[in-house]
N, C-alpha and C positions, 0 to 999 in steps of 0.2 A: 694358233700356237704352232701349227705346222710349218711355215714358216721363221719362227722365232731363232733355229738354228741358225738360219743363213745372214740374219742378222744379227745376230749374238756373237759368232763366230768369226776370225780371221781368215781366210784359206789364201795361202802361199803359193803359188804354181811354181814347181823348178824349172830351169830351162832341160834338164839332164846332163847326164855324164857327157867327159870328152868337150867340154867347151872352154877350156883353158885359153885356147888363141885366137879365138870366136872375137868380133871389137863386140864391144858393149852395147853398141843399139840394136843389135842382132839380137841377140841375147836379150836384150830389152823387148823386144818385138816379140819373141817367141814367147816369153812371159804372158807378156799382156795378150796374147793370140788364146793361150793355155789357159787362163784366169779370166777369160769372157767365154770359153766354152761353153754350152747350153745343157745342163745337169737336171733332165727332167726329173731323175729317181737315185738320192743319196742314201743309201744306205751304211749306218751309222751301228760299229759293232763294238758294242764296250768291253768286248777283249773274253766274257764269260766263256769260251769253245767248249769247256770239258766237262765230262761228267766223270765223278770218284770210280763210277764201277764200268766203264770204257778202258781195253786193253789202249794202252797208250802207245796208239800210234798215228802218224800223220793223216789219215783216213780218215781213223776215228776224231781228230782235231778239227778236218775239216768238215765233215758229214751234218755238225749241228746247225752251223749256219752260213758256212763259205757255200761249199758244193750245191745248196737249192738254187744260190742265184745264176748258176751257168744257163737253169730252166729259165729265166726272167729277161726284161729289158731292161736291168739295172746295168750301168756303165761306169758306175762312181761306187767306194765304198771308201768309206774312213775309217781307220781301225785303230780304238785304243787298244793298248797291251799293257794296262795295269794302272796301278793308283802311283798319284803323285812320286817321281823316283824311284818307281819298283815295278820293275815290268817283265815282263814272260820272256825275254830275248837279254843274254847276254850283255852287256855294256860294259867298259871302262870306265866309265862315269854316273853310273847309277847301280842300285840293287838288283839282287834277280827277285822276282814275283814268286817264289815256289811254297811259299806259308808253310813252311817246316814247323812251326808251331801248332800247326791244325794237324787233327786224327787222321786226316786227308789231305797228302800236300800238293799243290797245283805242278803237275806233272810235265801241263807246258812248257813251264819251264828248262824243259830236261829234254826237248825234240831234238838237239844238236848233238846228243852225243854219242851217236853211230856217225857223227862227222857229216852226215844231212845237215839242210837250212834249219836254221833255228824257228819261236812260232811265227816270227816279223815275217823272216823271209822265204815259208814256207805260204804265209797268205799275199804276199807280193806276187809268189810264184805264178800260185793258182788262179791270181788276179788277173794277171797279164797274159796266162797262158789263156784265159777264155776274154780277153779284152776288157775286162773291165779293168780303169785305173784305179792306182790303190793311193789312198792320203797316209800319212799317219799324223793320229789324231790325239789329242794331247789334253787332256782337264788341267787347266793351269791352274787349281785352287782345290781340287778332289780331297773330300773331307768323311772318305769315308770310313777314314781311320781313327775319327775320332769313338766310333762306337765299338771298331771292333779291333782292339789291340794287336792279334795278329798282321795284321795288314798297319800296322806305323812302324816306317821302317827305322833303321840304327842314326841315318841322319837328323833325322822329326829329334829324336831321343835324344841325340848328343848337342841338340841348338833349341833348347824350348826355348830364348832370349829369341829367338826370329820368329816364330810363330806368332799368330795373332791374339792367342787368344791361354788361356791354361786348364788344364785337364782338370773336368769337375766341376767348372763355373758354369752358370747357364745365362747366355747372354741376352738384351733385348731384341735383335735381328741376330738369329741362327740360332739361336737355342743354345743345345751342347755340343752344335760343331767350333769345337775349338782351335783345330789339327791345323788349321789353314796357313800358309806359308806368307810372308809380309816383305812383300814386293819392293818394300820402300828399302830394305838391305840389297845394297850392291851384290854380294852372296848371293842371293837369293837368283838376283835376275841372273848373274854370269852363270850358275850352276844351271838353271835352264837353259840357256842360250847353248851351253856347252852337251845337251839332249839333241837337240835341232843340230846342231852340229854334227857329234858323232853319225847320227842316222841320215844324215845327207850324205854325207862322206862312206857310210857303208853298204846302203841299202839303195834300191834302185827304186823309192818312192816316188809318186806323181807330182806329190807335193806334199802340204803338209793343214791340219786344220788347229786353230789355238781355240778349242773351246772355252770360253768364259762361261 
């Protein structure tokens, strides 16, 4: 099973910033050079960094489980930042992650506003400043809002016609995840596609991983 990621998963290599007038096989090259790199040790961060009773600051964001690996020979890190459309870092195009509905709201969300890197681009930072590349990693189906309402954000709520499945049913494969997004809506895929987008266009990621 250890394995299973790498084959479950898509991973993207960008070429990077500033190649606008690059010709295309260049850019092609540099791809395929970036995406055959040898990834002994992926480390795979489902975005959890905070704890409720952590003064919330970038320290303390990183301290749980960026900052150990500067000790390691880790060189690869995927980083989600939230469940399906809602995520710890600012967007145009998606929700913020901050659970304002919990007694405890996810604070990460909130690293940007002393005008500092937000939580994306405070763990790109820290990635690259100690060399390891950073992906952003992405649960194309993350259904773990079907159990806990807090976390289903305004869009889930205002299209349950695109979902797969409806709140309360328990099905034969998946039980009562029902949250899950239905891929076969145009919607659907352009509202992700336009994720991959903004974050390429903002952030200075390595690349990107599409977890199935």
């Amino acid at each position: 099973m250890k394995h299973s990621l790498l084959i479950l998963t898509c991973v993207v290599s960008l070429a990077g910033s500033g190649w606008a007038a690059t010709p295309t096989e260049t850019i092609r090259a540099a791809r395929k050079k970036a995406a055959s790199k040898p990834r002994p040790i992926i480390i795979n961060n489902d975005g959890n960094d905070t704890r409720p009773d952590d003064e919330p600051t970038r320290e303390n964001f990183l301290k749980r489980r960026a900052a150990p690996l500067a000790r390691t020979k880790t060189k690869t890190l995927f980083y989600c930042a939230g469940v399906w459309g809602t995520f710890t870092f600012p967007s145009p195009v998606a929700e913020l992650r901050d659970h304002r509905d919990r007694a405890v709201p996810e604070w990460a969300a909130h690293l940007s506003k002393d005008g500092g890197p937000d939580s994306l681009g405070t763990m790109i930072e820290f990635c690259h400043g100690h060399g390891i590349e950073v992906f952003w990693s992405l649960r194309m189906n993350d259904t773990h809002d079907s159990a806990d309402p807090t976390m289903l954000n305004q869009w889930k709520k205002d299209h349950p016609e695109l979902l797969l499945g409806k709140h309360g049913v328990r099905y034969p494969a998946g039980a009562r995840r029902w949250s899950a997004a239905n891929y076969e809506h145009e919607v659907v895929r352009d509202r992700v596609v336009a994720w991959f987008e903004d974050v390429a266009r903002r952030y200075d990621v390595d690349g990107f991983e599409l977890d199935f």
